[in-house]
N, C-alpha and C positions, 0 to 999 in steps of 0.2 A: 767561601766554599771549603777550602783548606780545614778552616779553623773548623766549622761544623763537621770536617770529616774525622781530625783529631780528637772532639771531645768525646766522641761514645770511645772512640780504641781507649783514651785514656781513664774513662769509664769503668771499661772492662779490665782496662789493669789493674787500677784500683780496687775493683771488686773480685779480683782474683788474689790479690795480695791479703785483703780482709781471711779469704777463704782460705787462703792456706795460713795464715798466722791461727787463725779456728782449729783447724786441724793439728798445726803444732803443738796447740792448746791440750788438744782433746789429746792426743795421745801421750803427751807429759802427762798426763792425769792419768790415764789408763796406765801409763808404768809405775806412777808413783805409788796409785792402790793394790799393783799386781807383787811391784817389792817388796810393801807394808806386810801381803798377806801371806806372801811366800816366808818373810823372816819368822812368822806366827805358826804357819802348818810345819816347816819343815822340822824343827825341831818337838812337834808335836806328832809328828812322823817317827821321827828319832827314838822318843819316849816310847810310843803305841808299842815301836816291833820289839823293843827291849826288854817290854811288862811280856808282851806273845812269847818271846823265845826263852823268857824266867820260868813260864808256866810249865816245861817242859820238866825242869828240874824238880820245878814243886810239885807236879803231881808225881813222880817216883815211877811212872812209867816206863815201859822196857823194850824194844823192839823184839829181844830176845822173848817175852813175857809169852807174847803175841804169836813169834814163827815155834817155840820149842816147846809152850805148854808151864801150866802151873809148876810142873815137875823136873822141870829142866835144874840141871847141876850148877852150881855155884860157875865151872872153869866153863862150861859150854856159852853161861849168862857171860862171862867174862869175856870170851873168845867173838862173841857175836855184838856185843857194844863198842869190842876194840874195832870190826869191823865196820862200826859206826863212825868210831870218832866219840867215841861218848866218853872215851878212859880220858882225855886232855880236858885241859883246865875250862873251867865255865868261858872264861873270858876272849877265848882261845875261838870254843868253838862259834859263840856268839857274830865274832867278827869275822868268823869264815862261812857263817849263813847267814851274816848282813849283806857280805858283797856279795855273795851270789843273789840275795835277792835285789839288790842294785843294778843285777844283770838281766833278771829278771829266770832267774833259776828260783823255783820259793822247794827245790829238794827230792829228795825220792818219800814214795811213799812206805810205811814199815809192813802194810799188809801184802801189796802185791807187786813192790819193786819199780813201779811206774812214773813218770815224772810229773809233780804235782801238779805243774805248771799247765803241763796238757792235760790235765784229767780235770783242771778247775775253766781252763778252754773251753771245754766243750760242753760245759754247765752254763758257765757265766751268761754267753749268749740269749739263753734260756728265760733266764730272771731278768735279765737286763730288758729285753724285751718288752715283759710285761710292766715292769717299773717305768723305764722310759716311757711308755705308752700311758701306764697310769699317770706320772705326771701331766703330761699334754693334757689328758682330759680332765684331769683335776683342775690344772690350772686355766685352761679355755673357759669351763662350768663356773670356775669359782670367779672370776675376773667378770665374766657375767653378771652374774648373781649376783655380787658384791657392785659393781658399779649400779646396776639396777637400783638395787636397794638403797643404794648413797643419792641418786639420784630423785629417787622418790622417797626421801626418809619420811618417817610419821605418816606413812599412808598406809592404808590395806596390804599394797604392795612389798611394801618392805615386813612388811609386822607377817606376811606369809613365807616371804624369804629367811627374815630370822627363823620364825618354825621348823620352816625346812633343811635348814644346815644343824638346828639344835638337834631333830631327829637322828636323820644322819649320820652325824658325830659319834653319834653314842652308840652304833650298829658296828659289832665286830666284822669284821673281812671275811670270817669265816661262813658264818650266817647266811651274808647278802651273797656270798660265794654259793652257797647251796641252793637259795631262792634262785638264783638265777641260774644254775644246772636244770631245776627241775621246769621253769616258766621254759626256757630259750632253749635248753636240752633237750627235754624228753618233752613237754607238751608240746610246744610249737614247733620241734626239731626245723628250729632256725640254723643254729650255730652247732657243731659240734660238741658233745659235754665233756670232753678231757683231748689229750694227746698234745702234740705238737708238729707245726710244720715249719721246716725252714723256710726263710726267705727266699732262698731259691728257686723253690719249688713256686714259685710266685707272692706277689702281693697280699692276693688274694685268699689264699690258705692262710698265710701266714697271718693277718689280722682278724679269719675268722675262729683263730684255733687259742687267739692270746685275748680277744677286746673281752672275752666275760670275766676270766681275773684280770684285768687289767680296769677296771669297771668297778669290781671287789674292792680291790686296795686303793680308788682314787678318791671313795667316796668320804674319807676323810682328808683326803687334800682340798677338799669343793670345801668344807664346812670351812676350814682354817681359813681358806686366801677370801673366801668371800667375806669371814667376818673380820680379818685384816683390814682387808679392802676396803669395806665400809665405814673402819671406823678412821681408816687414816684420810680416808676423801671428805668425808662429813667434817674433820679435823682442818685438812687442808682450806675448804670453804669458808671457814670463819678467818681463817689469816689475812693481814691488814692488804699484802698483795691483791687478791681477790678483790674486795672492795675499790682499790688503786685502780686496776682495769677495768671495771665495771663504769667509774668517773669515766677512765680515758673511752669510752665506748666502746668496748672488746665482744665481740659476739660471744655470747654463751658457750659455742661450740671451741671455740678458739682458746677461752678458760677454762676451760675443762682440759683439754688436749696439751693445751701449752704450758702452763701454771698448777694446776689442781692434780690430771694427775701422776704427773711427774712428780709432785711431791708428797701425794698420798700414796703410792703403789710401794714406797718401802718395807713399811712391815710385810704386806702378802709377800714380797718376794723376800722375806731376810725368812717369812716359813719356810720354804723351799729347802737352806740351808738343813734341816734337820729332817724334814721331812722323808729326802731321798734316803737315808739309811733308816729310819723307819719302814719305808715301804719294802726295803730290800731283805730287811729284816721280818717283817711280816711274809715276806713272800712264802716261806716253807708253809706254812697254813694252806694256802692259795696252792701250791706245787702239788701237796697231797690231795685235794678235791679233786682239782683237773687235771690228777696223772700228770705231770710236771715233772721232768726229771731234771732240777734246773739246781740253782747255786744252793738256794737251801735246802733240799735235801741232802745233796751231797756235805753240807756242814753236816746234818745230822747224823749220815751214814758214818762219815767220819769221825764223830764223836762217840758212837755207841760203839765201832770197835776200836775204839782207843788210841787212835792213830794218832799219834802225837804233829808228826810234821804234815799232814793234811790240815790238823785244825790252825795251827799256823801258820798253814798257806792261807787259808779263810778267813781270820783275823787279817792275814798284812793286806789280801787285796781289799777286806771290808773298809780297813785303815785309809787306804791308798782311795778308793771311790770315794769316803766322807769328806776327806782332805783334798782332793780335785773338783768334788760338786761345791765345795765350801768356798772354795776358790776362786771358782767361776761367779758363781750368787754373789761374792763380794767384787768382781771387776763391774760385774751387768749393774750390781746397786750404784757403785762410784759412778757409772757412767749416764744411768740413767736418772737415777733421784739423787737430785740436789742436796737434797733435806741430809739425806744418808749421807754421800762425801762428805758434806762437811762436818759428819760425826766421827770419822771411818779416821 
């Protein structure tokens, strides 16, 4: 009796010892790939804000230019960039607007004295928004599509799924932004056709006033991950694994989920990596249809009055969001596709 009471405890010791050696596993691996990629962005970080903060000098730009007028005097240009900090050495000041952006100061602005940091605050939220959102549904739709189509290759099926992401693809943000103002705007007055509402303000506004650009700009992440997706699944299915559990008896569902696509879902998600600053970068298109007063417009305001330290606030956090989305896409590949860590 003893003995049958000992052997499940020692059971479950053992099968707790398994699980956390797994686990020790698993997150040596997750720092090992987090290291790798950190030693890669950071100094690609480093480069990014040093080309941003050269730009300043190369374009011949004046804060002076801007508050005193084309006509302003040699000693008043002089008197207003000492005020700057612009009379000291390139290198000088580099390093005194690296650490504050370290601090997360990215400067005053040269138009209206205000700090960039909070003037790109209260943008960012804006774009991020509808980005974040356009991902999810990019990649929910695409991951769809794409398994479907891997699933059923060489049938009707797929052969109308390919169609459909090749249309797609090729349809500006801009366009399908506008079709969808006048379908879900103005005919159907479904959704709202421009503005914004915060989160706040509930849920509900707030996804009915972002899902039509957000919708805009995903429809090119559907095309990409679904055809990713299919070709790395269709890929993964001819591998000798595959065939090896199919001998052992593996249910279909079990090979799919366990083996196939685990090791086909790498490419759709190494799109990911490039996508997000696409899409963020697209977004100023998408801002101006639907009344958007979000991160890219204020790049562009920024840039037509010549603001020099606003557009480099915009550059370091663009830098700073490709470099943490890139970051992440490479821990989630290490951890989830096999295929990928062992490339990475």
């Amino acid at each position: 009796m003893a003995a049958e009471t000992l052997a499940p405890a020692g059971a479950a010791g053992y099968g707790g010892a398994v699980a956390l050696t797994r686990l020790r596993r698993t997150g040596g691996q997750v720092l090992v790939t987090l290291a790798r990629s950190i030693a890669i962005f950071v100094p690609v970080f480093f480069v990014g804000t040093f080309v941003t903060f050269a730009l300043r000098a190369l374009s011949g730009l004046s804060p002076a230019r801007i508050q005193l007028g084309e006509d302003a005097t040699p000693e008043a240009i002089h008197n207003i960039e000492s005020q700057w900090g612009l009379d000291r050495p390139f290198f000088v000041q580099y390093w005194t607007w690296f650490t504050g952006v370290l601090r997360g100061d990215l400067g005053t602005s040269w138009t209206n004295g205000a700090s960039i940091s909070t003037l790109i605050g209260l943008v960012l939220g804006v774009s991020l928004s509808v980005a974040l959102v356009a991902l999810v549904l990019g990649v929910l739709l695409g991951f769809v599509l794409g398994t479907v189509a891997a699933l059923r290759r060489t049938t009707w099926i797929d052969r109308a799924i390919t169609g459909f992401v090749t249309v797609v693809s090729v349809m500006p943000a801009f366009v399908v932004g506008i079709a969808l103002v006048e379908i879900f705007g103005v005919w159907l007055r479904w959704l709202p056709s421009g503005g914004y509402a915060e989160l706040a303000e509930g849920v509900g506004p707030w996804l009915a006033h972002i899902i039509l650009p957000a919708l805009a700009l995903s429809l090119d992440i559907v095309a990409d991950v679904a055809r990713q997706l299919r070709t790395g699944l269709v890929a993964a299915y001819r591998e000798n694994y595959v065939l090896g559990a199919l001998v052992r008896g593996l249910s279909p569902r079990r090979i799919f989920f366990r083996h196939v696509l685990r090791n086909g879902m790498g490419p759709a998600l190494a799109v990911l990596g490039y996508k997000f600053p696409a899409v963020v970068g697209a977004s100023i298109v998408t801002e101006w249809i639907f009344g958007l007063q979000g991160f890219g417009r204020f790049a562009n305001d920024a840039a037509q009055a010549g603001d020099v330290p606003e557009v480099q606030g915009v550059l370091v956090v663009s830098i700073a969001m490709v470099v943490t989305f890139n970051l992440i896409v490479n821990v989630v590949l290490g951890r989830v596709a096999p295929a990928a860590r062992r490339e990475m």
